[in-house]
mmCIF file of the N, C-alpha and C atoms, coordinates in Angstrom:
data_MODEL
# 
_entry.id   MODEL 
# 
loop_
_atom_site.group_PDB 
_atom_site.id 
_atom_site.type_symbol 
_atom_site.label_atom_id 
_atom_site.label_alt_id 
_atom_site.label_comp_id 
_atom_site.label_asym_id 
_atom_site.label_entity_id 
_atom_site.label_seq_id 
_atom_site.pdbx_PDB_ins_code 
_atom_site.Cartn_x 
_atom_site.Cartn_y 
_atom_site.Cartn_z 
_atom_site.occupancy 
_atom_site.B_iso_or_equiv 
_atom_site.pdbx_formal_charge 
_atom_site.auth_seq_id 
_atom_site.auth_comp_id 
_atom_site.auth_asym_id 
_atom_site.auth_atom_id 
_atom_site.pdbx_PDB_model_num 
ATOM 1   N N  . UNK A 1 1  ? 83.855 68.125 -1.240  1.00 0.00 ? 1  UNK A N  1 
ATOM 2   C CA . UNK A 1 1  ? 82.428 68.110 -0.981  1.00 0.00 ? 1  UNK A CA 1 
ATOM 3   C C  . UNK A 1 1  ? 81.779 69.446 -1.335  1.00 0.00 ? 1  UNK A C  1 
ATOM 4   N N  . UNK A 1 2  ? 82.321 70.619 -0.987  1.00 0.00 ? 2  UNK A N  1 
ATOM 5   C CA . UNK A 1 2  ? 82.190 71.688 -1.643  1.00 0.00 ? 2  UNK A CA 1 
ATOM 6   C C  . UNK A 1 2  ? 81.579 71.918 -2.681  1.00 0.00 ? 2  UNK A C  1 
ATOM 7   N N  . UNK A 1 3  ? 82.616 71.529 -3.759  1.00 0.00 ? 3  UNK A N  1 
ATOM 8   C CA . UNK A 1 3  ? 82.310 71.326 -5.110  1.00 0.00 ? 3  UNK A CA 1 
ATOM 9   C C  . UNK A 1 3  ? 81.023 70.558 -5.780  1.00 0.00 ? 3  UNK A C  1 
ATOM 10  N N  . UNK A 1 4  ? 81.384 69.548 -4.783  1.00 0.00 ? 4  UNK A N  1 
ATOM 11  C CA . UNK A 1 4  ? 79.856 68.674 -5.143  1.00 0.00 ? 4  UNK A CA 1 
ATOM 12  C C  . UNK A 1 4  ? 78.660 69.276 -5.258  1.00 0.00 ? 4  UNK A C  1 
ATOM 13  N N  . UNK A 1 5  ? 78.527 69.858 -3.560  1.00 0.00 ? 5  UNK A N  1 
ATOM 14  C CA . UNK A 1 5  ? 77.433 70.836 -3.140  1.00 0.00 ? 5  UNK A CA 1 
ATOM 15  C C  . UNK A 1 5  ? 77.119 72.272 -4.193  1.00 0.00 ? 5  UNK A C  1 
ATOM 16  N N  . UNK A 1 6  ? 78.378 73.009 -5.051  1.00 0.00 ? 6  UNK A N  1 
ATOM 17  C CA . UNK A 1 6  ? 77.852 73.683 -5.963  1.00 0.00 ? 6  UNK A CA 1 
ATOM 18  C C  . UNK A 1 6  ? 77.344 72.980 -6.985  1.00 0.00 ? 6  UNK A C  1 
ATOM 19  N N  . UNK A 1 7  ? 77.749 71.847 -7.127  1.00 0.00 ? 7  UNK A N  1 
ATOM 20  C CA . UNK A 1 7  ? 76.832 71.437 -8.787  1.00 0.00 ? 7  UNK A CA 1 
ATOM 21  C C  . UNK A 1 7  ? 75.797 70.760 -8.716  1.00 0.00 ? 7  UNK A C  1 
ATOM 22  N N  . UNK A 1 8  ? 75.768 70.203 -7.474  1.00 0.00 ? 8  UNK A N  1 
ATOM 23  C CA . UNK A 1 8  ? 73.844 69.959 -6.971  1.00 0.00 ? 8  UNK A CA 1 
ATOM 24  C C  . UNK A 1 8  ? 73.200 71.252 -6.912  1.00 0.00 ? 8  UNK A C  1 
ATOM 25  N N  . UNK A 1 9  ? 73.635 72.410 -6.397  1.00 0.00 ? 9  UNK A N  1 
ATOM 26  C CA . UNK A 1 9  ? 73.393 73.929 -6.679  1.00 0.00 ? 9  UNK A CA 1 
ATOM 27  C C  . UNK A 1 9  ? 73.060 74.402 -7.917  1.00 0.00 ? 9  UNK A C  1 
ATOM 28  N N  . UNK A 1 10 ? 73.989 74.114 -8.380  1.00 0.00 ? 10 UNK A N  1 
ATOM 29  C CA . UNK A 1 10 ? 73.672 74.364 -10.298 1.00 0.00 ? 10 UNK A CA 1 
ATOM 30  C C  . UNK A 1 10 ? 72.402 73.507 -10.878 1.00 0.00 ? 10 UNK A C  1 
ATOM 31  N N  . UNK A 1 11 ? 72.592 72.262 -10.608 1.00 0.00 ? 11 UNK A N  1 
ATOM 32  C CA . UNK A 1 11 ? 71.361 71.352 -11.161 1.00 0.00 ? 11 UNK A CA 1 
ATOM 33  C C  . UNK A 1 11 ? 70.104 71.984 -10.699 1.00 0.00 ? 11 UNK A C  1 
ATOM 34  N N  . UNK A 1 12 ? 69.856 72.249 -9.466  1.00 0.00 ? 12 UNK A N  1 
ATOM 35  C CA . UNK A 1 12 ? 68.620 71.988 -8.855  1.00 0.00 ? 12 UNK A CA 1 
ATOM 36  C C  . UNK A 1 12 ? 68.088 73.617 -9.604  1.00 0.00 ? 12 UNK A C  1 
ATOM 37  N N  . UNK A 1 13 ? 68.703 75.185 -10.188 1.00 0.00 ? 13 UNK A N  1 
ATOM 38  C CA . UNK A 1 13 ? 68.370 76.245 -10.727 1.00 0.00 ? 13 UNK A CA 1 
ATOM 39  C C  . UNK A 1 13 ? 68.140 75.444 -11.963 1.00 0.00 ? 13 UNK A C  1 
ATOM 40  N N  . UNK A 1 14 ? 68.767 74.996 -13.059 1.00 0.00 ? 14 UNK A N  1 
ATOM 41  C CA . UNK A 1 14 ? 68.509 74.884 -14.185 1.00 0.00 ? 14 UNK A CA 1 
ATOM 42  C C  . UNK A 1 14 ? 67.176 73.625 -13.978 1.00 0.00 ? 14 UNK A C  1 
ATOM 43  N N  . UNK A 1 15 ? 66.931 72.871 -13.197 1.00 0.00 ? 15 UNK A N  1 
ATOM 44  C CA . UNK A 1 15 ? 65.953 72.463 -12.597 1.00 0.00 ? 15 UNK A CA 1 
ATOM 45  C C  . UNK A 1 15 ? 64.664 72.785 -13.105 1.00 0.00 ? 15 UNK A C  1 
ATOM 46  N N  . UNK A 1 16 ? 64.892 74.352 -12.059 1.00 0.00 ? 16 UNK A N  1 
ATOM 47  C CA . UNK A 1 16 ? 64.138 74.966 -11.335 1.00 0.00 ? 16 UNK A CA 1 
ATOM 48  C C  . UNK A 1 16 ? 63.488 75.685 -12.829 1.00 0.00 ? 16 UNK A C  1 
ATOM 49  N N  . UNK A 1 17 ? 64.554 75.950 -13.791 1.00 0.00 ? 17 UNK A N  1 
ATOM 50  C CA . UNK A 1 17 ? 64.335 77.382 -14.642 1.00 0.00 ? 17 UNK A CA 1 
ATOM 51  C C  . UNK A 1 17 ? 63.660 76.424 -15.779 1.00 0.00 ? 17 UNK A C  1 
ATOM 52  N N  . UNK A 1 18 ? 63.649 75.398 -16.173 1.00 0.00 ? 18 UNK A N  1 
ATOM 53  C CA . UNK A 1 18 ? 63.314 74.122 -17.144 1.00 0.00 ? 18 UNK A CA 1 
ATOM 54  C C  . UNK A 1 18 ? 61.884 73.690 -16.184 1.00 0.00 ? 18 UNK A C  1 
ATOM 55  N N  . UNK A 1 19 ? 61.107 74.257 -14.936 1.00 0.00 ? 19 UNK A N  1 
ATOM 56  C CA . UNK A 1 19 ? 60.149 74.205 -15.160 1.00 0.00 ? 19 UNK A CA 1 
ATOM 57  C C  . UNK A 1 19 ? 60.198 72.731 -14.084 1.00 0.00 ? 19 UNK A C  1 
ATOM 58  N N  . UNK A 1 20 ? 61.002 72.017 -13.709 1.00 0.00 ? 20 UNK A N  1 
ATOM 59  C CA . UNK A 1 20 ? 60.760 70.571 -13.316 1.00 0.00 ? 20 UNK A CA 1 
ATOM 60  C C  . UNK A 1 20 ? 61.054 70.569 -11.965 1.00 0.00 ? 20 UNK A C  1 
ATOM 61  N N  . UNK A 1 21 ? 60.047 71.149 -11.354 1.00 0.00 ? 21 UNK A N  1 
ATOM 62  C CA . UNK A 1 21 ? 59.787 71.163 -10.016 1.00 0.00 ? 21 UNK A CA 1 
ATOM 63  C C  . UNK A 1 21 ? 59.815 70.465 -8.751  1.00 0.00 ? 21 UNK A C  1 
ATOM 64  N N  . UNK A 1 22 ? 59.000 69.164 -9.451  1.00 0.00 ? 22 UNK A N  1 
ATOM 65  C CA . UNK A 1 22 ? 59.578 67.789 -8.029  1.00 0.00 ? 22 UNK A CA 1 
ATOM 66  C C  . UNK A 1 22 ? 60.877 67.332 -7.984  1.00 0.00 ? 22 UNK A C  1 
ATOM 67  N N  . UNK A 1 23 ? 61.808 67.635 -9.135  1.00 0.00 ? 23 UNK A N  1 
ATOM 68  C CA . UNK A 1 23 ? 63.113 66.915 -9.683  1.00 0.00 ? 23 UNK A CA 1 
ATOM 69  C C  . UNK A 1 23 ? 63.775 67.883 -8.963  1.00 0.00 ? 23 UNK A C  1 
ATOM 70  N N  . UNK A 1 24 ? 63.816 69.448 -8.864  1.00 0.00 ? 24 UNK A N  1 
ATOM 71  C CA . UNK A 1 24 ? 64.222 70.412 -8.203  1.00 0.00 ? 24 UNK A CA 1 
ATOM 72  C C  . UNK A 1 24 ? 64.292 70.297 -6.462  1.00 0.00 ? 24 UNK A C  1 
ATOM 73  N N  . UNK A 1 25 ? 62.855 69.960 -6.242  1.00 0.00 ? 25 UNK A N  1 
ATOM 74  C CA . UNK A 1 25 ? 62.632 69.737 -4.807  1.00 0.00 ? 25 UNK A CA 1 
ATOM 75  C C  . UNK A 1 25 ? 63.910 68.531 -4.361  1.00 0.00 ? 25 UNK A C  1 
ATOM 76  N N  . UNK A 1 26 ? 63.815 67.098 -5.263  1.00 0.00 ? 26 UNK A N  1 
ATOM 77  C CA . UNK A 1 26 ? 64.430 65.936 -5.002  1.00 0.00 ? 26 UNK A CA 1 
ATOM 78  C C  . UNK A 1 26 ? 66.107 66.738 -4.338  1.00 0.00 ? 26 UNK A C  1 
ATOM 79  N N  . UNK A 1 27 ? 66.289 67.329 -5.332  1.00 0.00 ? 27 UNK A N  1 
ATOM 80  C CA . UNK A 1 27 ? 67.738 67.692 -5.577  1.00 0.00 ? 27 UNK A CA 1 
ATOM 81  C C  . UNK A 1 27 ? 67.919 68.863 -4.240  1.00 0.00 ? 27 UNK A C  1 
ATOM 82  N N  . UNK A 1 28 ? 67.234 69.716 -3.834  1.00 0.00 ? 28 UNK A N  1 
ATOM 83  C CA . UNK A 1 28 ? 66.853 70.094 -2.865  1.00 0.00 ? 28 UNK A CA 1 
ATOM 84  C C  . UNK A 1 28 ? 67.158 69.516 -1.503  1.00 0.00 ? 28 UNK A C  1 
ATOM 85  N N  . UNK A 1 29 ? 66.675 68.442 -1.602  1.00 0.00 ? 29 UNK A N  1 
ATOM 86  C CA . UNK A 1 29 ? 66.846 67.729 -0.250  1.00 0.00 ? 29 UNK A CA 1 
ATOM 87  C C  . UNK A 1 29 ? 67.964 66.936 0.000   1.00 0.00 ? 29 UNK A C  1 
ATOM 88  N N  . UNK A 1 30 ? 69.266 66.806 -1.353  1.00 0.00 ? 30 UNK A N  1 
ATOM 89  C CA . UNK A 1 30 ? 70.386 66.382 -1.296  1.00 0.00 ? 30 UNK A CA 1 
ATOM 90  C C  . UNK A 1 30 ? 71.057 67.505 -1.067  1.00 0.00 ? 30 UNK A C  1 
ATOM 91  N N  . UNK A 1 31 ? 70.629 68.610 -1.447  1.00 0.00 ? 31 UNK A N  1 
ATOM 92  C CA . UNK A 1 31 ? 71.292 69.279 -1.076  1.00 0.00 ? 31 UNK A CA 1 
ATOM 93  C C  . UNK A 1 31 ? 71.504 69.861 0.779   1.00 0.00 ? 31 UNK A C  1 
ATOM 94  N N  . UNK A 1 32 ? 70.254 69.862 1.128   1.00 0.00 ? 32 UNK A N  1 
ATOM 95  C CA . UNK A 1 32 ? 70.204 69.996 2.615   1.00 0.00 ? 32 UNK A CA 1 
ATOM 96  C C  . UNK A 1 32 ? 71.068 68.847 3.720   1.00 0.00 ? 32 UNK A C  1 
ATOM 97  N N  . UNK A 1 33 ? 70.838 67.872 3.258   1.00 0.00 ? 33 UNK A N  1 
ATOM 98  C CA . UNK A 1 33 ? 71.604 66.306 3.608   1.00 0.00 ? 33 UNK A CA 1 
ATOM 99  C C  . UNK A 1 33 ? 72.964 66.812 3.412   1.00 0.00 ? 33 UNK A C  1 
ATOM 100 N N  . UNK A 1 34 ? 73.658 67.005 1.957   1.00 0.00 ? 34 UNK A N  1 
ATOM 101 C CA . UNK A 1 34 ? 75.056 67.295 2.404   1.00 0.00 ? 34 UNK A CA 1 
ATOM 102 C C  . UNK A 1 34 ? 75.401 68.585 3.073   1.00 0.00 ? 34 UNK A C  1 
ATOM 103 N N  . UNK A 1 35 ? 74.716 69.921 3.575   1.00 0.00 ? 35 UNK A N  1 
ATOM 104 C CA . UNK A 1 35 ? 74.998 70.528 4.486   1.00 0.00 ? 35 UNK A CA 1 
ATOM 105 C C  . UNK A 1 35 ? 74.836 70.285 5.389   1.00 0.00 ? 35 UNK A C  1 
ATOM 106 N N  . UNK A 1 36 ? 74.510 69.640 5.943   1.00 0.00 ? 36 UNK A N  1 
ATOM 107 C CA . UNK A 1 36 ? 73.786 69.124 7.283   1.00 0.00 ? 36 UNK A CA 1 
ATOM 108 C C  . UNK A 1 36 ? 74.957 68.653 7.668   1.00 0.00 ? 36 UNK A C  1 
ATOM 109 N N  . UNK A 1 37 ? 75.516 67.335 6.704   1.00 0.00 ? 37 UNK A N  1 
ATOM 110 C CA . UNK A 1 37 ? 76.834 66.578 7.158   1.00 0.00 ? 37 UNK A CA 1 
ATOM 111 C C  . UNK A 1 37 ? 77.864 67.847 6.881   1.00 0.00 ? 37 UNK A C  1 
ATOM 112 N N  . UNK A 1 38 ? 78.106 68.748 5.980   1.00 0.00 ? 38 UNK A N  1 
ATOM 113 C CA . UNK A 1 38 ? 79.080 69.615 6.216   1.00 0.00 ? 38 UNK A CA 1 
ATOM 114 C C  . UNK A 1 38 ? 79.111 70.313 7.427   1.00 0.00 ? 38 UNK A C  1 
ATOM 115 N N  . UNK A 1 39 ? 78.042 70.710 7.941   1.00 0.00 ? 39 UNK A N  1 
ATOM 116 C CA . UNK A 1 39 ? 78.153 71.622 8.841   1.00 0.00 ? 39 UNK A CA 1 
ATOM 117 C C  . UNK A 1 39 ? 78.225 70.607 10.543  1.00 0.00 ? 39 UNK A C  1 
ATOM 118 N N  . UNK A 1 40 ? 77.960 69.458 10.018  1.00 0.00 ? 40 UNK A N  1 
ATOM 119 C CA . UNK A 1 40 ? 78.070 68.579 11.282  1.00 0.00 ? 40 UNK A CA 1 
ATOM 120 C C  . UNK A 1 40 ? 76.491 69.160 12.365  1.00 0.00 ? 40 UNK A C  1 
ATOM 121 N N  . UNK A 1 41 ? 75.391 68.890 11.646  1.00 0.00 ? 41 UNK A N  1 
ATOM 122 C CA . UNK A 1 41 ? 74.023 69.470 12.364  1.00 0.00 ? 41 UNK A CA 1 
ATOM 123 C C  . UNK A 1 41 ? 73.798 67.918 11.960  1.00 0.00 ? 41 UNK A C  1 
ATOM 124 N N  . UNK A 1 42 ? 72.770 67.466 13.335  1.00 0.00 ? 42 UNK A N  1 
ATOM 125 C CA . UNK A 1 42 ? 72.213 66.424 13.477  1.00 0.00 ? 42 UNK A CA 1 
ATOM 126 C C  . UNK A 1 42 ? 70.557 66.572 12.858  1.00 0.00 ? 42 UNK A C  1 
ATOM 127 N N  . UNK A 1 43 ? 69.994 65.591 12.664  1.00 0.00 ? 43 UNK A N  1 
ATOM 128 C CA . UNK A 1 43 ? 68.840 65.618 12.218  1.00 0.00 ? 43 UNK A CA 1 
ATOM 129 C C  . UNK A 1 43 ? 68.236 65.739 13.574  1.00 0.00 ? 43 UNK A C  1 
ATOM 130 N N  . UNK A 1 44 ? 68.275 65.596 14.822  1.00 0.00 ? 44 UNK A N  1 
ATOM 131 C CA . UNK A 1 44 ? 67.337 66.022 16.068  1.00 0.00 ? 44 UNK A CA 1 
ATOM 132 C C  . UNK A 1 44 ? 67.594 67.646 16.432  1.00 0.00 ? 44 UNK A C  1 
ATOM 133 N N  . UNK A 1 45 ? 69.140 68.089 15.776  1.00 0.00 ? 45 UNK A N  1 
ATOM 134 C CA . UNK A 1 45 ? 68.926 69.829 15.294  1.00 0.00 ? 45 UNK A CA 1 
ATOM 135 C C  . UNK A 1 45 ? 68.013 70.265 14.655  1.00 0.00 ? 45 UNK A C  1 
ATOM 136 N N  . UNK A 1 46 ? 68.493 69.855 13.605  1.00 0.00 ? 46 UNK A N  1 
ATOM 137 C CA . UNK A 1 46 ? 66.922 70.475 12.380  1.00 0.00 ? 46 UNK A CA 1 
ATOM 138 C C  . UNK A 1 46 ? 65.770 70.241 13.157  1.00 0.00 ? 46 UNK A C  1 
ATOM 139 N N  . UNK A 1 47 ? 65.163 69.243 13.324  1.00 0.00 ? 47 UNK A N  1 
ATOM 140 C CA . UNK A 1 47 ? 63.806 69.090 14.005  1.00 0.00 ? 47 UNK A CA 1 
ATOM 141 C C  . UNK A 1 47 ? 63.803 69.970 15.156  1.00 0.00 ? 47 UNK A C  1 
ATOM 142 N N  . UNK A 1 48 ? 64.367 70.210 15.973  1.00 0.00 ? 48 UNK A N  1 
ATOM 143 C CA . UNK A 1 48 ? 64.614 71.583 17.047  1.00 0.00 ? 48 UNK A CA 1 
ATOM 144 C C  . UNK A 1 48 ? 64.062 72.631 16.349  1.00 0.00 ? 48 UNK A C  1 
ATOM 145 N N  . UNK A 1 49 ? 65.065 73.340 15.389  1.00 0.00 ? 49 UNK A N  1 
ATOM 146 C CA . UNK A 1 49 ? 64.799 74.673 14.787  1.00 0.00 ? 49 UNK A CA 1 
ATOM 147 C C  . UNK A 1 49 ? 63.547 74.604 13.829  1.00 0.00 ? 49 UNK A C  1 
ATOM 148 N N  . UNK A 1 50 ? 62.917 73.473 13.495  1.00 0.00 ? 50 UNK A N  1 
ATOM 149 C CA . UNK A 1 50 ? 62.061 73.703 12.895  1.00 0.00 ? 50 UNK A CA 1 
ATOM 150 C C  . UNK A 1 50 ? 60.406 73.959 13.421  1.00 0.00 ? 50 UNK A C  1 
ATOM 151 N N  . UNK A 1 51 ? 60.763 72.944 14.886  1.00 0.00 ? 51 UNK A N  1 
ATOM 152 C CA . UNK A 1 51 ? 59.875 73.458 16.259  1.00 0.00 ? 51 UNK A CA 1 
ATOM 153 C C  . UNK A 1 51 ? 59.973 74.360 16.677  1.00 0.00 ? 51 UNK A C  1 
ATOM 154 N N  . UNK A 1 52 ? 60.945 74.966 16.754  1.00 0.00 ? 52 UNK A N  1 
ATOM 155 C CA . UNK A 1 52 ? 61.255 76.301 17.364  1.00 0.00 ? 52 UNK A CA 1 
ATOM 156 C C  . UNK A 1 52 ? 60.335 77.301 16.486  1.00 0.00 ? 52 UNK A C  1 
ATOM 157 N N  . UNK A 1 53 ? 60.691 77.414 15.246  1.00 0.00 ? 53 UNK A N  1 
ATOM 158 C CA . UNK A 1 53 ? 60.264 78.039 13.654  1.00 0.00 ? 53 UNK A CA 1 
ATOM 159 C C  . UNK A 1 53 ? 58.539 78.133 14.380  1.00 0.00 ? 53 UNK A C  1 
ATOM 160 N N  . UNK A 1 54 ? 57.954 76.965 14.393  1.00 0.00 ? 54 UNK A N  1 
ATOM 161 C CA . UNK A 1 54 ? 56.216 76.786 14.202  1.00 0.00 ? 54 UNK A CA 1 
ATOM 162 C C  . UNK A 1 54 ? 56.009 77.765 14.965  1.00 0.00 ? 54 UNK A C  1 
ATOM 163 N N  . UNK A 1 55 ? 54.808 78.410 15.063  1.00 0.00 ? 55 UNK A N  1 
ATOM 164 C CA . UNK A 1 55 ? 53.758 79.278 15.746  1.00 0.00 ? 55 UNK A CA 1 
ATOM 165 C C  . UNK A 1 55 ? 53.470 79.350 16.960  1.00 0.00 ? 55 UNK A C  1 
ATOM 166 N N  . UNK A 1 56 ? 53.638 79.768 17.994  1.00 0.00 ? 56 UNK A N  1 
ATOM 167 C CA . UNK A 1 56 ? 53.253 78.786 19.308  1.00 0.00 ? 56 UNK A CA 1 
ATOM 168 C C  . UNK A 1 56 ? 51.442 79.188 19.661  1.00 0.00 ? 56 UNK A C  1 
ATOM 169 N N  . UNK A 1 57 ? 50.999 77.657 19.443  1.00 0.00 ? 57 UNK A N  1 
ATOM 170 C CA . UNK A 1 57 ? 50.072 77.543 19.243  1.00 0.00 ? 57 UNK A CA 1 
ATOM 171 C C  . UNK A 1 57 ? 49.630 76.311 20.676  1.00 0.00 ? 57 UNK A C  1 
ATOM 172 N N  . UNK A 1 58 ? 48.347 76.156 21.148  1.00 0.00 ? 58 UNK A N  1 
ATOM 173 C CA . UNK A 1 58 ? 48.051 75.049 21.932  1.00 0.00 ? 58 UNK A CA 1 
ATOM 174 C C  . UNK A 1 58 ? 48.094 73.980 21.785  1.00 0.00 ? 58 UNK A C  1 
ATOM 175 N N  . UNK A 1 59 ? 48.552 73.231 21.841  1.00 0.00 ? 59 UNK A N  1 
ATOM 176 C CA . UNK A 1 59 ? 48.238 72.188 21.266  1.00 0.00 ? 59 UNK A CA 1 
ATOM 177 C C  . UNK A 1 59 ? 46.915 71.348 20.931  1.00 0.00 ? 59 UNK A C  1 
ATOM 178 N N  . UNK A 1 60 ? 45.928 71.629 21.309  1.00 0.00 ? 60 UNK A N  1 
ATOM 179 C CA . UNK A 1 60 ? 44.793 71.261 20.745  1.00 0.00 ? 60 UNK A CA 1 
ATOM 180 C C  . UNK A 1 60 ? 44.548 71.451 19.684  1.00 0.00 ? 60 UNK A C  1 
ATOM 181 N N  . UNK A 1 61 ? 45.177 73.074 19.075  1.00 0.00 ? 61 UNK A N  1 
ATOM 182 C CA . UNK A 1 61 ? 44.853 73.974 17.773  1.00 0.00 ? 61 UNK A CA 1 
ATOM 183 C C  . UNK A 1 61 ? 45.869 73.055 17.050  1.00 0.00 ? 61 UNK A C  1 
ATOM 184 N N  . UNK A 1 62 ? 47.329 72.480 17.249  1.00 0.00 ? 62 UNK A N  1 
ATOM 185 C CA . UNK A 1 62 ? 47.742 72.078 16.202  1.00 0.00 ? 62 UNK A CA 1 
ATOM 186 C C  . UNK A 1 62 ? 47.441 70.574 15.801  1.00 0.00 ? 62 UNK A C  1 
ATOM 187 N N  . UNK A 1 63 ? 46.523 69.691 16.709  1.00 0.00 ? 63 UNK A N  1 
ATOM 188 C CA . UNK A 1 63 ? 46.373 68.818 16.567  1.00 0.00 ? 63 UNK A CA 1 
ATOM 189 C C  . UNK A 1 63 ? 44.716 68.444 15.936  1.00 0.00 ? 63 UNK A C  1 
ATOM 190 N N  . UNK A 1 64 ? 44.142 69.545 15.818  1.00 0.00 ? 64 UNK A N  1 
ATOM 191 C CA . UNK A 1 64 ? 42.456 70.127 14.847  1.00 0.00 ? 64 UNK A CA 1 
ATOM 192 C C  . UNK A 1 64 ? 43.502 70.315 13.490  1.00 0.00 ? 64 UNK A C  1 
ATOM 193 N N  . UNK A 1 65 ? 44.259 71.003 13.684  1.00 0.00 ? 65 UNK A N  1 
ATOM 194 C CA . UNK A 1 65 ? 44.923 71.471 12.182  1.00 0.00 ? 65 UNK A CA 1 
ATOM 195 C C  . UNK A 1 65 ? 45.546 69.940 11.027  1.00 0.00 ? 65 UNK A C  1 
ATOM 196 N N  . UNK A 1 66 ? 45.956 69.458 12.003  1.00 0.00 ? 66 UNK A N  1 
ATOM 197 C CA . UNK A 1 66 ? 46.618 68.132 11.749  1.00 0.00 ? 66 UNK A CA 1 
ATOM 198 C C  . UNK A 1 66 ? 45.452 67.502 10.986  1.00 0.00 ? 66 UNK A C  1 
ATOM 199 N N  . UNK A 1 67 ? 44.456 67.162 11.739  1.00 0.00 ? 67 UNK A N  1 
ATOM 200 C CA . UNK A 1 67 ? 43.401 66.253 11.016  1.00 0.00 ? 67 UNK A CA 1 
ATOM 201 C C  . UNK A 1 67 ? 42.158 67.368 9.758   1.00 0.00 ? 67 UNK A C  1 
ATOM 202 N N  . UNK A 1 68 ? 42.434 68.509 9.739   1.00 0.00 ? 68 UNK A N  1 
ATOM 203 C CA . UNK A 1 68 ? 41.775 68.918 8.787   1.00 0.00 ? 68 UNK A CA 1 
ATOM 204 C C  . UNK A 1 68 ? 42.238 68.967 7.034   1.00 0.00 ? 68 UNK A C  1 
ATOM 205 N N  . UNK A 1 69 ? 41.028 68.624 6.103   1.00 0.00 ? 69 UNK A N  1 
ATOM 206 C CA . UNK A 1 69 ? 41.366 68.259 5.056   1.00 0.00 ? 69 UNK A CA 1 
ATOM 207 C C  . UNK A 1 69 ? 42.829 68.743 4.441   1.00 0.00 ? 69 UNK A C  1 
ATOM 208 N N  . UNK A 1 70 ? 42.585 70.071 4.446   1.00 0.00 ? 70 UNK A N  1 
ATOM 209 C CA . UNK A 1 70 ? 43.461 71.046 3.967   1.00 0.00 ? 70 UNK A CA 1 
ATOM 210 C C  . UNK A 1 70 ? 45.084 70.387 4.516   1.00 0.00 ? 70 UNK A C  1 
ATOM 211 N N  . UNK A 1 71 ? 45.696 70.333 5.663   1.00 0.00 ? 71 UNK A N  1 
ATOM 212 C CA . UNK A 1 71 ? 46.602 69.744 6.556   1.00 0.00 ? 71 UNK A CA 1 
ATOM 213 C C  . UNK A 1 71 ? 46.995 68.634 5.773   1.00 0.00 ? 71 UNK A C  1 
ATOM 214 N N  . UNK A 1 72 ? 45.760 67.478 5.390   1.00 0.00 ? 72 UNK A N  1 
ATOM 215 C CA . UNK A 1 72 ? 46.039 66.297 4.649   1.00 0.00 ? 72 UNK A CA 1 
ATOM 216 C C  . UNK A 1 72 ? 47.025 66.586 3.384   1.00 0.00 ? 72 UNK A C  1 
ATOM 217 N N  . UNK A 1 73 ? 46.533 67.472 2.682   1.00 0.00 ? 73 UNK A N  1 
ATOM 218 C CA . UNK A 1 73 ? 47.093 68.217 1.495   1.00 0.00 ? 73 UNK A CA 1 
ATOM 219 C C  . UNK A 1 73 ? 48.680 68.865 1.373   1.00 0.00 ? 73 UNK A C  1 
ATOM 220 N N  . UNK A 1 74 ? 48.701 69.379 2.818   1.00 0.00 ? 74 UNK A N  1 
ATOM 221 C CA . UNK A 1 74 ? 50.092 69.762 2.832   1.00 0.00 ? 74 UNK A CA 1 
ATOM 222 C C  . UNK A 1 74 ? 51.328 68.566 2.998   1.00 0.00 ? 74 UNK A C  1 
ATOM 223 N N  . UNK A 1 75 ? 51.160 67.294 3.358   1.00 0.00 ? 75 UNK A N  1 
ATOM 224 C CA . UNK A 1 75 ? 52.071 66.349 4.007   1.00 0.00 ? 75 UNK A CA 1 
ATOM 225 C C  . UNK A 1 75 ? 52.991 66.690 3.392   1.00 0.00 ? 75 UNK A C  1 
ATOM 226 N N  . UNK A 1 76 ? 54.480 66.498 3.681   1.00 0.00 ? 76 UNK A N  1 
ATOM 227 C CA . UNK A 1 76 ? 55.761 66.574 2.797   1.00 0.00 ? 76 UNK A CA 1 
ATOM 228 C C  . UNK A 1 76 ? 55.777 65.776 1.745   1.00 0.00 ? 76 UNK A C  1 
ATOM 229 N N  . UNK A 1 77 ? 56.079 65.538 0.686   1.00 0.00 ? 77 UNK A N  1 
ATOM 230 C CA . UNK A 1 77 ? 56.495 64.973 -0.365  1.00 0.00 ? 77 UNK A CA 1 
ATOM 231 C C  . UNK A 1 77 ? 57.555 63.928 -0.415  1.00 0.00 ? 77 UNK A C  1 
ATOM 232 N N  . UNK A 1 78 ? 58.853 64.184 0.984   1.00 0.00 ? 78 UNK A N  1 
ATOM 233 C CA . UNK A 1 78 ? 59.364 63.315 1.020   1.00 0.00 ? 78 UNK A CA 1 
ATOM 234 C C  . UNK A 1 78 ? 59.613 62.860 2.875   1.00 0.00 ? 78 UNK A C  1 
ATOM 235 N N  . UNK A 1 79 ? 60.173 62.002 3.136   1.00 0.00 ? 79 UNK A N  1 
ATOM 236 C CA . UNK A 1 79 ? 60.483 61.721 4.309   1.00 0.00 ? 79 UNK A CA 1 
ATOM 237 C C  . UNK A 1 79 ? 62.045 61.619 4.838   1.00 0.00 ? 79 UNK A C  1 
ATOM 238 N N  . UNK A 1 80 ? 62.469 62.445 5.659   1.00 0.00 ? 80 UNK A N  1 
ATOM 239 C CA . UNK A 1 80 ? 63.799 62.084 5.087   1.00 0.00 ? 80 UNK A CA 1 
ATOM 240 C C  . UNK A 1 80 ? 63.992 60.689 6.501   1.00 0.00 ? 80 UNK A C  1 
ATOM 241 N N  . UNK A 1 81 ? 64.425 59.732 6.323   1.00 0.00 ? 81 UNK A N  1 
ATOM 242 C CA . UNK A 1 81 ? 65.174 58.117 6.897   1.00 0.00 ? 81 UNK A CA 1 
ATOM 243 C C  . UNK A 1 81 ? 66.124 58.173 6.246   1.00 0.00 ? 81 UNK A C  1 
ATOM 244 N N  . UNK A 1 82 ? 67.050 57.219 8.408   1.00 0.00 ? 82 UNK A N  1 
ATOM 245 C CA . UNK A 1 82 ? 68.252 57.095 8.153   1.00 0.00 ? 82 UNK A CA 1 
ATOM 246 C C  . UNK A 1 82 ? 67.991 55.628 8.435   1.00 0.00 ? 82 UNK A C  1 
# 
């Protein structure tokens, strides 16, 4: 699996360096998926540390932020489902 994980590594730079950005991102997120299972981290981990990560903010402020145009603009690109 290792191995695997370097040549999704390799793809996603020459990707990256060829300019093809969403194809990079795609490859990106296989790549996070098989560390995740390497490292044995659950997807309700990640979502932890990534709450943890945000700003601590009121929640009123992040839920104005949520519905403003700009916010609309940022959504993720992908979703990750199991």
């Amino acid at each position: 699996m290792h191995s695997v994980l370097a040549t999704l590594e390799e793809c996603r730079d020459a990707l990256t360096h060829s300019s093809d950005r969403e194809t990079a991102l795609l490859v990106s997120v296989a790549i996070l998926e098989l560390r995740m299972k390497l490292n044995r981290i659950a997807d309700s981990d990640l979502k932890a540390l990534c709450d943890a990560m945000l700003p601590d903010e009121a929640p009123a402020e992040r839920s104005q932020q949520a519905k403003s145009p700009q916010a609309q603009r940022r959504r993720p690109l992908l979703k990750l489902v199991k």
